[in-house]
C-alpha positions in Angstrom: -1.5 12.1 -24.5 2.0 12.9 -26.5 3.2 15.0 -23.7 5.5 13.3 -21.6 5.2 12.9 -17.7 7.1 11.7 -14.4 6.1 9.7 -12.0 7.4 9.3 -8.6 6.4 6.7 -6.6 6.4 6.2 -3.2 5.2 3.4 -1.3 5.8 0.0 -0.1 6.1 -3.3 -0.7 2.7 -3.8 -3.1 4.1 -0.4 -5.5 8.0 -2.5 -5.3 6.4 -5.8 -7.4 7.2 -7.9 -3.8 5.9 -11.6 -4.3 5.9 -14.7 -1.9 8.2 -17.5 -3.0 6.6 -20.4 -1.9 9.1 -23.1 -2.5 11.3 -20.6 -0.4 8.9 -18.9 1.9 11.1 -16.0 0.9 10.3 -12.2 -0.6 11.3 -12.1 -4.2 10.8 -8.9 -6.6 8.7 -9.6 -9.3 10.4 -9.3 -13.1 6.6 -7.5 -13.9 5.9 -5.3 -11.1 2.9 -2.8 -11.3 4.9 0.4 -12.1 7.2 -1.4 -14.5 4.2 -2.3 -16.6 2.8 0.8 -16.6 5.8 2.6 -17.5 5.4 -0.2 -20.5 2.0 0.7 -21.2 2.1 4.4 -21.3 4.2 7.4 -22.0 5.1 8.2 -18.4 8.3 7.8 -17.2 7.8 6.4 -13.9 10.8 6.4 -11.1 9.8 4.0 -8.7 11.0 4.9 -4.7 8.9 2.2 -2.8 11.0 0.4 -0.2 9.8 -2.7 1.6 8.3 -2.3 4.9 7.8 1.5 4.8 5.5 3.2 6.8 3.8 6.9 6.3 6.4 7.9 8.9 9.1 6.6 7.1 7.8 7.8 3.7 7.3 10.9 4.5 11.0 11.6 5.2 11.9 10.1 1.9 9.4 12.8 0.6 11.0 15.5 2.5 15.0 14.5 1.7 13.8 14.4 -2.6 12.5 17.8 -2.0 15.6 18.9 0.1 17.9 17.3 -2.9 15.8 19.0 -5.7 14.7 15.4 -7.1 11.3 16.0 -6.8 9.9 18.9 -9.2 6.4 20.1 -11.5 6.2 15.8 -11.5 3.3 13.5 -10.2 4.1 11.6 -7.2 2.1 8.3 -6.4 1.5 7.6 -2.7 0.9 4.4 -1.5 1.1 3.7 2.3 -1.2 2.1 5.3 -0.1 -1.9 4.7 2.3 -1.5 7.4 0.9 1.3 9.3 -2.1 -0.6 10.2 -0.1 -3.6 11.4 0.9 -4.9 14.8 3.1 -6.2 16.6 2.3 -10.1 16.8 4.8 -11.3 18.8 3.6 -8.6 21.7 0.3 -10.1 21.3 1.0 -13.5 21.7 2.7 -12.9 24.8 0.5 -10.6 26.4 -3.3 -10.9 24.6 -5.4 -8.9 27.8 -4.0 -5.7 27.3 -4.1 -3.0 24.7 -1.8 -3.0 22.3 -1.3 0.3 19.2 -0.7 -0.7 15.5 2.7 0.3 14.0 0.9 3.9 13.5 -2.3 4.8 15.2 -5.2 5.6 13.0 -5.2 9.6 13.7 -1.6 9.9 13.8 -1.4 8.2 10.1 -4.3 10.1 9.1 -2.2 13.6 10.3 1.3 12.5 8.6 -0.4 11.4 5.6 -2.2 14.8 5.1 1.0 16.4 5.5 2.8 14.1 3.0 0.2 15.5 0.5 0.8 19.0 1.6 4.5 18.6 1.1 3.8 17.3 -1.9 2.4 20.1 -3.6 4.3 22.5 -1.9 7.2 22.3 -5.2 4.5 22.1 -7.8 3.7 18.5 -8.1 0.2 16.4 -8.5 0.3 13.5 -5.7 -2.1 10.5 -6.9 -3.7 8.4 -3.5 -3.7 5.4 -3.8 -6.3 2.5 -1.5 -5.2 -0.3 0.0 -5.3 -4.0 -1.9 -7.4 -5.9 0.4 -6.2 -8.7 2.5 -7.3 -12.3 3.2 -7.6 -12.1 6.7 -7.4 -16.3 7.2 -4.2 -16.3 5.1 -2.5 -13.9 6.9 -3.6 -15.4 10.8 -2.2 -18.4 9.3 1.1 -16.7 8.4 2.0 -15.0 11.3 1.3 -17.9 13.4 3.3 -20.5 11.2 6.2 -19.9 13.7 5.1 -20.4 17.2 3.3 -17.5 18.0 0.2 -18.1 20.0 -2.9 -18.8 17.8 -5.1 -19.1 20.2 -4.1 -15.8 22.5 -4.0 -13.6 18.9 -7.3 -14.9 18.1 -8.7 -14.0 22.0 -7.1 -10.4 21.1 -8.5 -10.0 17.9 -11.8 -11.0 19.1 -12.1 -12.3 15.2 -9.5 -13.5 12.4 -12.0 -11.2 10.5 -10.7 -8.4 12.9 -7.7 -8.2 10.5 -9.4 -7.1 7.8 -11.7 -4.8 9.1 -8.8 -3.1 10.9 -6.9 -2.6 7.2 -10.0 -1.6 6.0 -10.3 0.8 8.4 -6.8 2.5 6.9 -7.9 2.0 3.4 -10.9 4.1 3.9 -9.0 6.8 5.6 -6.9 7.0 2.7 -10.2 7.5 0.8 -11.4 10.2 2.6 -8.0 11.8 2.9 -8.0 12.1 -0.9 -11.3 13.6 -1.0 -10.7 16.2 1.8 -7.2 17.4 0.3 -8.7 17.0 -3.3 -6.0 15.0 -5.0 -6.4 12.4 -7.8 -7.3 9.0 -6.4 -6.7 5.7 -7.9 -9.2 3.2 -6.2 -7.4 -0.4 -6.6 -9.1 -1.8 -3.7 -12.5 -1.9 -5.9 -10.5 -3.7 -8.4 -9.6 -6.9 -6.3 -13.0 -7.0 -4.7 -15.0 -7.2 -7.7 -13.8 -10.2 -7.9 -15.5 -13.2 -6.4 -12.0 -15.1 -5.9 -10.2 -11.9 -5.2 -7.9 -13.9 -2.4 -6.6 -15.8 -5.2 -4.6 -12.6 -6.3 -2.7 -12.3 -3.3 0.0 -14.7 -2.1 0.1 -17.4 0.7 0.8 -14.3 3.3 -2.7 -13.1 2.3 -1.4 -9.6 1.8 0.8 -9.6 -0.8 -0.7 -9.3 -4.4 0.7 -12.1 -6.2 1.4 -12.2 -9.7 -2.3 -12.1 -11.5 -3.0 -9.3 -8.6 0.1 -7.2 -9.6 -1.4 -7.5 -13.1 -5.0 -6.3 -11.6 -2.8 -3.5 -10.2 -1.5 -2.1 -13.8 -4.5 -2.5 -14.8 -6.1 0.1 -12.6 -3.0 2.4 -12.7 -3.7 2.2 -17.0 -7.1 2.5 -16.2 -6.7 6.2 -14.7 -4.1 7.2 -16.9 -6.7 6.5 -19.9 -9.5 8.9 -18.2 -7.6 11.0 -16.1 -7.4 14.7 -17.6 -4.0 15.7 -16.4 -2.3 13.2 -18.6 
């Protein structure tokens, strides 16, 4: 435990600390964000290179340009993606609900890149750490991206379900699980955190997918957690 360590992390929005404002329906970085609490916490020094919005895609070419610049050595790198991979496009729904339409990244393709992210990697040396998905509140976040005139009624006939939301980032999350497993890197399970708890969708924000303040603290929580029993620290 007295030896020090780096963390990289990359992921997106939930590893940057983003928060809904309310009053201002605008994204606002949060002054106690998972991985500056941890850092707090523990002896690690953590450099934190989740951007809003990223993808796998897009995350894996951040990997592969801090390998390329020598920023990215003997460390352990964090990996947290599959919020916005397993999105879609809502506004293409809305408009045209009978045919089929792909999520951001399809569920084989994300499953390909993120296995290769892990290869890269440890390619220089370095331990990745997986990290699952938050879940969502699926009811929140039909509400949200219908607040502005998109068709409630023709997202709903696509979906089949508002509860189609969830399963669908479910789906991700437990890919992510499996991916761990099947490339045998470290894992930290967050997702078992929130839904342990009965009122878990009052840890996310009024977007339903954004841990809000007392779920970015359930977050630390379960990065501490692993740091306290896992053997490489």
């Amino acid at each position: 435990m007295n030896k020090g360590y780096n963390l990289d992390i990359f992921g997106d929005s939930i590893m940057k600390g983003v928060l809904l404002d309310d009053s201002t329906q605008r994204y606002v970085l949060s002054s106690c964000s998972p991985s500056a609490e941890f850092a707090k916490e523990t002896n690690v020094d953590v450099n934190n290179r989740s951007v809003f919005g990223c993808t796998v895609t897009k995350g894996s070419k951040l990997v592969s340009s801090a390998i390329e610049k020598g920023k990215m050595g003997e460390d352990l790198v964090l990996i947290e993606y599959g919020g916005n991979d397993c999105n879609y496009n809502w506004k293409d729904i809305s408009e045209q609900p009978d045919i089929f339409h792909d999520p951001v990244t399809p569920l084989k393709l994300f499953e390909k890149l993120y296995s290769e992210l892990i290869e890269s990697v440890k390619s220089v040396g370095a331990t990745p750490i997986i990290m699952s998905l938050p879940p969502i509140d699926a009811q929140k976040y039909f509400n949200w991206i219908t607040k502005d005139g998109l068709s409630a009624a023709n997202i709903l006939k696509w979906l089949g379900d508002v509860q189609m939301i969830y399963r669908f980032q479910e789906l991700y999350s437990n890919a992510i699980s499996k991916i761990a497993y099947k490339t045998n890197s470290l894992f930290i399970d967050v997702r078992s955190y929130f839904l342990d708890k009965h009122n878990y969708g009052e840890l996310l924000c009024s977007d339903g997918i954004h841990p809000n303040s007392e779920g970015q603290k359930l977050i630390t929580q379960a990065m501490t957690d692993f740091y306290k029993t896992c053997p490489i620290y």
